[in-house]
N, C-alpha and C positions, 0 to 999 in steps of 0.2 A: 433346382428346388424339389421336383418330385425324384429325383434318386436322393436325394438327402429322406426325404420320409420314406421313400420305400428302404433305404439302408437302415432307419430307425424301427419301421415296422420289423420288420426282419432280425433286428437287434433283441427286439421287445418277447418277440416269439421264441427265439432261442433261450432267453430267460427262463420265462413262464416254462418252457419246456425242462431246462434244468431244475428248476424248483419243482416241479413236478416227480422228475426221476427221484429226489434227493430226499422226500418223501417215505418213510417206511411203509413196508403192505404190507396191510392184514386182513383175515378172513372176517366178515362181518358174524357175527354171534347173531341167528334168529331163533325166536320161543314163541313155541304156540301157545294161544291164550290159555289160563291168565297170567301164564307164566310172564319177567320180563327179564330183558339181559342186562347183567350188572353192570351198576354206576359203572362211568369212563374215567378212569385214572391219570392215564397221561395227559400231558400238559401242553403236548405242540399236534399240531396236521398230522394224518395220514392219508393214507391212499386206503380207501375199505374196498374189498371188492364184496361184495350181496351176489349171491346163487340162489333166486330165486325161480319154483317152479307154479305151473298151473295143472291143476289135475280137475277133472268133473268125477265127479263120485257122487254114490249113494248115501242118504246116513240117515238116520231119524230124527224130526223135525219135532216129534212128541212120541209119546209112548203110542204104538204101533202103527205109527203113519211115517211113511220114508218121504225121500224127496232128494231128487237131483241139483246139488249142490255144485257149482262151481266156485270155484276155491284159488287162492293163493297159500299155497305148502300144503294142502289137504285138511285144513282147518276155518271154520267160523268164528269167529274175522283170521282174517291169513295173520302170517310171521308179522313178531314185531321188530323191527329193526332200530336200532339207536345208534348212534352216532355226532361226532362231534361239529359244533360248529368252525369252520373252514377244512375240515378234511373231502379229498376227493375221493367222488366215489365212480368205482368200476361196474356197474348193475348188468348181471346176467341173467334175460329171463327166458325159462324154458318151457316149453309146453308139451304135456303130455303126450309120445304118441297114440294114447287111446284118447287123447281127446274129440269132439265132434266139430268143436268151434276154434276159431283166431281167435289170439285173446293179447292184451295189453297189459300197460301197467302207466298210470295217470300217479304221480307222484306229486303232493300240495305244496311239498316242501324244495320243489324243483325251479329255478327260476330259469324258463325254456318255455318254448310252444308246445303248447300239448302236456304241459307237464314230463316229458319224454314220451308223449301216449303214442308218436308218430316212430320215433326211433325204436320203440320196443313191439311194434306189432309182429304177432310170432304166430305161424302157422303150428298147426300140430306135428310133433317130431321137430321142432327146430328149434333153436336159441339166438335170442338178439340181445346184443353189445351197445350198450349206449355208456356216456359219462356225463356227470355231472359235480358240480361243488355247492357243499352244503353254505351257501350265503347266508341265512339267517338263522335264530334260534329259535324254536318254540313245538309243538307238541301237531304234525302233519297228517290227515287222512291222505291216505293212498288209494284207487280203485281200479278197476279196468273200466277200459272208454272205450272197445270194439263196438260199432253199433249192431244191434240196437242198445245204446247206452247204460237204459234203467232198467233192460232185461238182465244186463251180465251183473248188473248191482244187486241186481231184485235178489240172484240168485247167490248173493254170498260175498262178492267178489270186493271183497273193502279191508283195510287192516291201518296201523299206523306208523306213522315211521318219527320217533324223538329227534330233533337236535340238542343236543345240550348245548348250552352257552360255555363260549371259551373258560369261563371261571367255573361249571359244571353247578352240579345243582346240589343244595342244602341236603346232607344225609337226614334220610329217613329210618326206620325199624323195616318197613314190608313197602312191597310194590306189587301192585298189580294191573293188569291188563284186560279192558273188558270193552264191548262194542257194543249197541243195540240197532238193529236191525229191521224194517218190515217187509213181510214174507205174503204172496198173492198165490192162494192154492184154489184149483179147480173146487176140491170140497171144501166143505167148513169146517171151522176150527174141530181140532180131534177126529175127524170122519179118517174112518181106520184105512188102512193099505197105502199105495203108490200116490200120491198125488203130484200132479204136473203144476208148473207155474200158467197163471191165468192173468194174461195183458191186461183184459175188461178190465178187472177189479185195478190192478196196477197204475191201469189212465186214470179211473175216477178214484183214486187214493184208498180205496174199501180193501184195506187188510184185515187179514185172517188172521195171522200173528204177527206179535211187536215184540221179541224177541231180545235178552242179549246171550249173548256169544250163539246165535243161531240155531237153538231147540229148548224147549220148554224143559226149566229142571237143570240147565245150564251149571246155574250156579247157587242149586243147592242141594240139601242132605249131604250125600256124602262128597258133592262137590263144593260145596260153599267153601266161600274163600274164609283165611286161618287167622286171627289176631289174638296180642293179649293183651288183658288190661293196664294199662302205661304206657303201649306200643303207639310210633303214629306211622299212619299208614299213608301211602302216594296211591291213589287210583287214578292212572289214566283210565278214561272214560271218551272213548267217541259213537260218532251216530254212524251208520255206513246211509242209512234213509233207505229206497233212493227217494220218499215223498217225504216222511212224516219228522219234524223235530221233537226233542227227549226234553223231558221238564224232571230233570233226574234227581233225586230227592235217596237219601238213607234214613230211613224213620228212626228216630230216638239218635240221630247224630247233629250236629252243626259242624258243616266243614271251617275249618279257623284257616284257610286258604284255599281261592279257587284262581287260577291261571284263565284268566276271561280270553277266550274265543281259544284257550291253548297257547295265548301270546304272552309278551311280558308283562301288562297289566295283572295286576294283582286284585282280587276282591278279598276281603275278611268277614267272617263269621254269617257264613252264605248256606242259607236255608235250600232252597230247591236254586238250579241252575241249568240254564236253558242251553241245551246244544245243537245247535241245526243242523240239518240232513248235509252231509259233508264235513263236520266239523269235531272239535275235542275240546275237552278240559283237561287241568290234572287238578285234583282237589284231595287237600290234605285235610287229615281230623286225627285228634287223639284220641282214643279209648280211652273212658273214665270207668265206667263198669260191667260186668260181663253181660253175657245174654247174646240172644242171636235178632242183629241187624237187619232189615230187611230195606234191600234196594229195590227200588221202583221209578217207573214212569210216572210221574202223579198225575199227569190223565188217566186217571188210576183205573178206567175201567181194563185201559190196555197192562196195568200189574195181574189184576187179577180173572181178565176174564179172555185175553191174549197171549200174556204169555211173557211179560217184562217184568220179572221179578228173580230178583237174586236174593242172598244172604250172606253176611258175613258172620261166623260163630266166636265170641267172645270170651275166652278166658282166662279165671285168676279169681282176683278176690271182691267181696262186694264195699260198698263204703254209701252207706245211708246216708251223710249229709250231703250228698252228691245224688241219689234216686234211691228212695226207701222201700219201693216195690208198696204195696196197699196195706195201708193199716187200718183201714174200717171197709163194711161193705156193707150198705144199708140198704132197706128196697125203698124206693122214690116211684109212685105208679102218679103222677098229678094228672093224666090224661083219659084214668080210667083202667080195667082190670081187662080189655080184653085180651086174647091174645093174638098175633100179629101173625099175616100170611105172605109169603115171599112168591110171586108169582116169574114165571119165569120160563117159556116155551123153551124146547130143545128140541133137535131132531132124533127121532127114534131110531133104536141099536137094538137088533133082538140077536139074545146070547146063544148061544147052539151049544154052551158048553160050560164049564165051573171055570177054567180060563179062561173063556170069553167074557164071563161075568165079572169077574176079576180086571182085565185088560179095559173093558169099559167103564168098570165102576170105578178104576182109578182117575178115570179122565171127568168124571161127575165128581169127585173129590177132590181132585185138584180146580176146578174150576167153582163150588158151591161152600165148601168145607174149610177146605187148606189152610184158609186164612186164619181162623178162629182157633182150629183143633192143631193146626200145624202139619208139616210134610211127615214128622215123623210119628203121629198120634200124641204127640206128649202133650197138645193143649195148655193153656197160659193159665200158670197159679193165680189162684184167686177171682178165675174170669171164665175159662171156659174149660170144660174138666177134660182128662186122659179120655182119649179113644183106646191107647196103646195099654195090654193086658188088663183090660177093662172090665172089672167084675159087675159094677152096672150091667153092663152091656153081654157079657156072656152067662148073665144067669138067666135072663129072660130077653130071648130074640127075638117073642112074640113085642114085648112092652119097645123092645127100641126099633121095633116098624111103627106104633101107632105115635114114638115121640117124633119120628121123621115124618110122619104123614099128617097125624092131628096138632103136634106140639106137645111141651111140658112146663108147668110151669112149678114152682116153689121149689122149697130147699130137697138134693140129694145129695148121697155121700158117695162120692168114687174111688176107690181104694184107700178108705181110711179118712178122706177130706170132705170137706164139704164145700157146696157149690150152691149159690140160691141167684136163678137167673132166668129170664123166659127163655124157650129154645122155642123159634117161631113154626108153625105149621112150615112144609116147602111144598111147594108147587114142581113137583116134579114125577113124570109118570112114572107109573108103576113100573115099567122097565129100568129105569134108570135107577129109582129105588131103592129094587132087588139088586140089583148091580153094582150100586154105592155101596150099601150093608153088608153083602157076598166079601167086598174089597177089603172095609174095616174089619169083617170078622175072623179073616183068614190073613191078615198083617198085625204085626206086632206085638208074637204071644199070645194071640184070641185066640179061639175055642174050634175056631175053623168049620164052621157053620153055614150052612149055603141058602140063600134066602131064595125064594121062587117070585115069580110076576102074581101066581096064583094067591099066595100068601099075601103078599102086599094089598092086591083088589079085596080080598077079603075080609082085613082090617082096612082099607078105607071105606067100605060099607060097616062092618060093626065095631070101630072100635072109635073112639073119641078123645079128645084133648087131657093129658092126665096131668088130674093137679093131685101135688104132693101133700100129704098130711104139713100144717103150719103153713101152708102158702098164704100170705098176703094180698095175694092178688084179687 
């Protein structure tokens, strides 16, 4: 009786091994974000073999703050890799030899111990051979598990890996690739130069940035991702964490498809969708009409005041029964005319230089402004006027310290249009100020104007709130 099942085992394994060899190989296709690698065509198994490496690098985390990144392929979130459900896969992972640390590879999609975190731990200079078969479909975070666990996460180390389902997936127009991440730095947010990663903050979940694809600015201006109007788009979307989960929302879209937890399940016409620290979606939406999208956290302090905001830029043609953009603008004060102050501590930056002024003020801009005026100065028709080649603003640079320091309120014209809206006092110091105004006024066709700390104190002693001839207020 036991050589009859040891003759069948034995039977069974020589199988498996011939369908295995029988198998065509081929090189896995990986794209660093947002890039992703195209739809799977064929129709049966392969044998994929994945080369992937780990590297610790340098990179910028925000405009002039760096930060020691540990990576899968040299990217934030590493390679994405797709592949079919039932094809085997051959994963090679190599580790830098200038790296300082062993590093892994925890695969979601792997059904094994450890996710192969045990069979792939890899000294620096070396490479390890593991195999697995992709058993299920659906949309997998990958990360490294060398401990300490949530430090190798902390610092980068997450990416996704697709299976498609045997019957492959519904063609789309565009795909994209995108992660959010939280980032634990020795300083605080924007505090300029080298910053190290900081446990403390890491244990008690206090992040500095909320991040996607790992540095503020990611994914926008001139990296925002590309659509056009009638196009529909596939966004894989996951969390790398390693604490916080994403309440991930596109303003001015409704996904008409979101892949719940990354699995089969299906949701429809899904407003914001929750993804936990390890986890994905893919969420589908059409473009009805143009304009630039803005992706966010909607714990929205982390969009805009950490650092979890992307854009997608939209175009083609407009179509008013679908969003008419404003057709009346009327002032409604029922609360009363004063005008409103934004209070708001920050930690002081003193400039030594018109590039310093410039490097910081951008970091007071994107963090106070951006949202309103935009990354690129152009400001939102009908709502809040051009920064960019701004004749407001470079005829008199005395008046637009006193609208940032005291406020403005009633109707002005900004190149040619007109705007009628309160612009609140900001609480913000005199350094920061100078710095902010230095930034606007030397970006996009301004006059290049350099504003002083001295200048600014001096209009917040004698200069006061300017209301515009016709203000209602």
């Amino acid at each position: 009786m036991k050589l009859n099942k040891l003759v069948a085992v034995i039977g069974m394994t020589f199988a498996l091994s011939a369908q295995a060899n029988s198998l065509p190989v081929i090189d896995a296709v990986l794209t660093s974000p947002p890039l992703v690698p195209p739809p799977i065509e064929r129709d049966h198994a392969a044998k994929v073999v994945v080369k992937m490496e780990t590297v610790e690098k340098v990179m910028e985390i925000a405009d002039g703050v760096e930060y020691m990144f540990w990576t899968f392929g040299g990217s934030v979130p590493g390679q994405f890799l797709r592949i079919r459900e039932g094809d085997e896969v051959e994963f090679h992972l190599s580790n830098h030899p200038s790296s300082k640390m062993p590093h892994n590879i925890d695969l979601h999609a792997v059904n094994g111990p450890g996710g192969g975190a045990a069979a792939s731990f890899t000294a620096p200079g070396h490479t390890s051979v593991f195999n697995f078969k992709a058993l299920h479909p659906g949309l997998y975070v990958y990360h490294c598990a060398t401990a300490p666990v949530g430090m190798h996460i902390a610092n980068g180390m997450y990416g996704l890996v697709l299976v498609e389902p045997k019957e492959g997936l519904p063609p789309v127009d565009r795909e994209y690739y995108a992660m959010q991440g939280d980032f634990y730095t020795k300083g605080a947010y924007g505090e300029q130069g080298f910053q190290s990663f900081d446990m403390d903050k890491a244990i008690k979940e206090d992040a500095d940035y909320v991040l996607f694809n790992g540095a503020v600015g990611a994914l926008t201006g001139e990296q925002s991702l590309k659509a056009n109007v009638g196009e529909t788009v596939r966004l894989y979307m996951g969390n790398g964490g390693p604490n916080l989960a994403s309440s991930f929302h596109v303003i001015g879209e409704i996904f008409d498809k979101v892949s719940v937890d990354g699995a089969s399940l299906e949701n429809q016409n899904v407003q914001t969708t929750l993804i936990p620290a390890g986890g994905a979606v893919a969420a589908e939406f059409k473009l009805d009409v143009p304009g630039n999208y803005i992706m966010v956290d909607h714990s929205i302090f982390r969009a805009f005041n950490k650092g979890a905001l992307g854009m997608i830029n939209v175009e083609g043609s407009e179509d008013a029964t679908i969003y008419s953009g404003k057709v009346a603008d009327n002032v409604y004060l029922p609360e009363g005319s004063a005008v409103q102050s934004i209070y708001e501590e920050r930690p002081k930056l003193v400039a030594n230089s018109k590039a310093d002024r410039m490097l910081y003020g951008k970091r007071v801009y994107e963090a106070n402004c951006q949202a309103c005026h935009q990354a690129d100065g152009a400001g939102i028709p009908g709502a809040f006027p051009p920064l960019a080649n701004s004749d407001f603003l470079n005829d008199d640079p005395t008046r637009a310290i006193d609208v940032v320091v005291h406020g403005l309120k009633g109707p002005i014209k900004v190149n040619g249009k007109a705007f009628d809206s309160i612009m609140p006092a900001m609480s913000l110091s005199d350094e920061d100020t100078a710095n902010a105004l230095t930034y606007v006024l030397n970006s996009w066709d301004n006059n290049g104007t350099v504003i002083s700390t001295e200048e600014v104190a001096k209009r917040r002693e004698e200069g006061k709130t300017i209301i515009m001839e016709g203000s209602a207020h």
